[in-house]
C-alpha positions, 0 to 999 in steps of 0.5 A: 022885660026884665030877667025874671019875666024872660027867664019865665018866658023860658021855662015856660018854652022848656016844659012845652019843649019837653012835653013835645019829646014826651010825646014823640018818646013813644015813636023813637023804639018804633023807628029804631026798631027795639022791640025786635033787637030787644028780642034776643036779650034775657027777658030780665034784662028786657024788663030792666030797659024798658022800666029805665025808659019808662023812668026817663020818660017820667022824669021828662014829664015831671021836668016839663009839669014843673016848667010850666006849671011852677016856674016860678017856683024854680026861680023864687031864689030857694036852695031847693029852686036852685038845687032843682034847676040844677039837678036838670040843667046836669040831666040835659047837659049830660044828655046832650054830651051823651047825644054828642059822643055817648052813641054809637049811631052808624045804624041810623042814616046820616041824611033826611028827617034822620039827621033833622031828628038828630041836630034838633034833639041836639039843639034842644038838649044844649037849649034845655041845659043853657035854660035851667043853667041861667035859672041857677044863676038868677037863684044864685043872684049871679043875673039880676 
C-alpha cells in the first residue's frame, strides 16, 4: 500500500470513529446527569451550554462526513486540504490535552465501564489527532 492509500484508509477509520462519538454524544449528558445539575444555572446560561453542545456536536458530524466522504479531498495537497486537516488535527489534539488535565473528573468513578470510557475517549482523541496531523504532513509533502 502506498501512503496515500493508507493515509485514506485512515481517515476513512477517523470519520467512522467520529460518527460513532456522535452517536454515543446523546448518551454522555444522561450518564452525568446534566439536566438535573444544569437545573440551578440561570436559564441564559442553560440555553448557552446546550447550544455550545450542539455546535460540538456538529462540528463532529461535519468532521466525520468529511473523512469519509471526501478524503481524498483533505489529501489532494491544497492549501485548503492542509488548513482543514489541520484545523482538526488542533480540534482533537486540544481535545484530547483537555480530556487529560482540562476536567475535573473526581465525580465520576475511576473503575468499571467508566474508566474503559474514559482511556478510549483518551485513545481515540490522541488517535484522531495523530490522523489529520500525518494528512498535513502528506499536504505538505513532508510524507511521500
Amino acid at each position: 500500500m502506498t501512503t496515500y492509500q493508507v493515509l485514506l484508509l485512515l481517515l476513512l477509520l477517523a470519520g467512522v470513529g467520529q460518527f460513532v462519538l456522535c452517536a454515543a454524544s446523546p448518551f454522555i449528558p444522561l450518564i452525568l446527569k446534566w439536566p438535573a445539575q444544569l437545573r440551578a444555572l440561570p436559564t441564559l446560561l442553560r440555553q448557552v451550554f446546550w447550544t455550545y453542545a450542539a455546535y460540538i456536536l456538529c462540528t463532529h458530524l461535519i468532521f466525520a462526513a468529511i473523512s469519509v466522504f471526501a478524503a481524498r479531498w483533505l489529501l489532494d495537497g491544497s492549501v485548503m486540504a492542509t488548513i482543514m486537516a489541520g484545523f482538526i488535527a488542533l480540534w482533537w489534539g486540544a481535545r484530547f490535552v483537555i480530556h487529560l488535565i482540562g476536567f475535573e473528573t473526581a465525580e465520576v468513578p475511576d473503575e468499571g465501564w467508566h474508566l474503559v470510557a474514559k482511556r478510549a475517549l483518551g485513545l481515540l482523541f490522541v488517535s484522531l489527532a495523530t490522523v489529520y496531523v500525518l494528512a498535513v504532513c502528506f499536504n505538505l509533502g513532508v510524507l511521500p
